[in-house]
Structure formats: C-alpha cells, structure tokens
C-alpha angles and dihedrals in degrees: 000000000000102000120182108206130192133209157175126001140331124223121213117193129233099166140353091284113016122067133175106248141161134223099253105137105199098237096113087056101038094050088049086054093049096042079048096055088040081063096052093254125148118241148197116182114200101199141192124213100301137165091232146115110230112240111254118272099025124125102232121209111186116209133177108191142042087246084049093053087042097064095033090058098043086054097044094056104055085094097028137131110174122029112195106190096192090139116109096238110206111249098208133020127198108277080230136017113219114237095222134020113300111227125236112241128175096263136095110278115217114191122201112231127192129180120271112223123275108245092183091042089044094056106103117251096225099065145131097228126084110230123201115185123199116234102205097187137172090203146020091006104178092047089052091041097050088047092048084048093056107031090042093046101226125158088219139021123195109199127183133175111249093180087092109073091208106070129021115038120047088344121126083222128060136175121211141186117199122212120190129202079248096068093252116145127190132170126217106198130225111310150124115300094229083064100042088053089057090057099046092049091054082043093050099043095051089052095038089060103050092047103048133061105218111114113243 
C-alpha cells in the first residue's frame, strides 16, 4: 500500500520574523512513516518544521504552512491508499501578513485571525483511500474525537489525551484510543511511539482492507 503520512507543525506567518505555531514535535508521524516503511509499504511523509531526521526510504515533502499542507495533501493522495493525518495543523492564521517587521510600542497589540482551511474536511467523500485523523485534545477527549471522526468524515480517529506533559507533544510516549467509523474502539497504553506506530499501522491496514475496494 501506498500510504501519505503528515506530520509535525505548521507555521503561519505574521511578519517577516514572527509566525503562529504549535508544539507538535513530529515524532508520532514520523514513527508511522517509519512502522509503515518496516511493513514494505511504500511512503510519502509530508512534514512541518520539524527537529527530525526522515526515516529511510521516505519521500519526504517539506511544507511550511497549513495552505502548504493543504496542497501537498491534496497532491499526495491522488495515489494514494492510506492518509494518516498525524501533523498539528494550525486552526487559525494572521487576516494579513505584515510585509516587514512589525515594532513593538507601548500599546496593546490585536491580531486578526481567520480560519485556515479543513484538509480533512476538504477530501472528497466519495474516495478510494482510508483516512485516519489524529484528536489531540486537553478534555473530554472521546466525545471530541467521536464528533472529529464524523464531521470530518474519517474512517478512522486516533485521539490521545495532550493535558499530560508526559506523554503526547513533544513527548518520546504516547497513549491512544482508536475510534472506527464502525463503532470499534480499542485502547493502546502508555508506551513509546515507535511502538505505538507499529501497532496503528497493523490497526489501519487490516481496516483499510476490508473498506476499501482496491485489490492488494
């Protein structure tokens, strides 16, 4: 299987020098892409900035910002059997980015803020590639997760809980529950995300054979 994988951060610019972000390391992708490549399967990995050597074998695709996920995405799974959306895609991005640096004064600073586009949202519905998104949530994380699985019309959502600083961001551990667009739930405990990677990709080939109708 062809799977397209994303990972770490976005940046999204205000100035020259300063950009809205987020803490997401890149390890949870980046360990997906390499369990993928472990199971001869072929992978592209669409990755943020991120502090992190690409597994071998990968094609890498660098991107900065969410409308350069967005495209990359969009491209990547054309072919594509498996999307693994693991990146933090930034939420919001600056109305206007300032054209040179913007000086500090001694007055309060607003910044405009619009909605970046939805790549999950933005897949078609009618498709012959399995999707599983990532809910990286500080509270009632099933419920969140249940409702990102249907409005954003995934066939899988990994959710893990990111209040704890020990696991989760930037973290080497991480602890997952998946939900499927069959109702199955199933929890992976506290462990290394190399580990956990493994396990999701076993998880996501078995379902993504039985959903879709290509011929592996």
């Amino acid at each position: 299987m062809k799977f397209v994988v994303t990972a770490g951060p976005t940046r999204e610019p205000i100035d020259p020098v300063r950009f809205l972000s987020n803490r997401s390391s890149g390890k949870m992708g980046y360990a997906i892409a390499a369990a993928a490549l472990e199971s001869d399967h072929d992978v592209v990995l669409i990755s943020g900035p991120v502090h992190l050597a690409p597994p071998a074998g990968a094609k890498l695709v660098n991107v900065i910002t969410s409308d350069e996920m967005y495209a990359a995405v969009h491209e990547a799974v054309r072919d594509g059997d498996v999307l693994v959306m693991g990146a933090a895609v930034s939420d919001y991005k600056p109305a206007r980015v300032a054209k040179t640096k913007i000086k500090k004064c001694d007055e309060n600073f607003s910044l405009d803020l619009i909605p970046t586009r939805d790549v999950l949202k933005s897949l078609p519905r009618s498709r012959n590639f399995f999707v599983v998104g990532f809910a990286a949530e500080t509270n009632d994380v099933e419920e969140h997760a249940r409702a990102k699985l249907a409005t954003k019309n995934c066939d899988m959502m990994v959710a893990n809980d990111v209040s704890d600083p020990t696991i989760g961001m930037e973290s080497d551990e991480n602890a997952v529950t998946i939900f499927s667009r069959n109702g199955e739930i199933e929890k992976i405990s506290r462990a290394s995300k190399k580990i956990i990677a493994r396990t999701l990709v076993k998880k996501i080939c078995a379902n993504a054979k039985k959903v879709l109708t290509k011929n592996f």
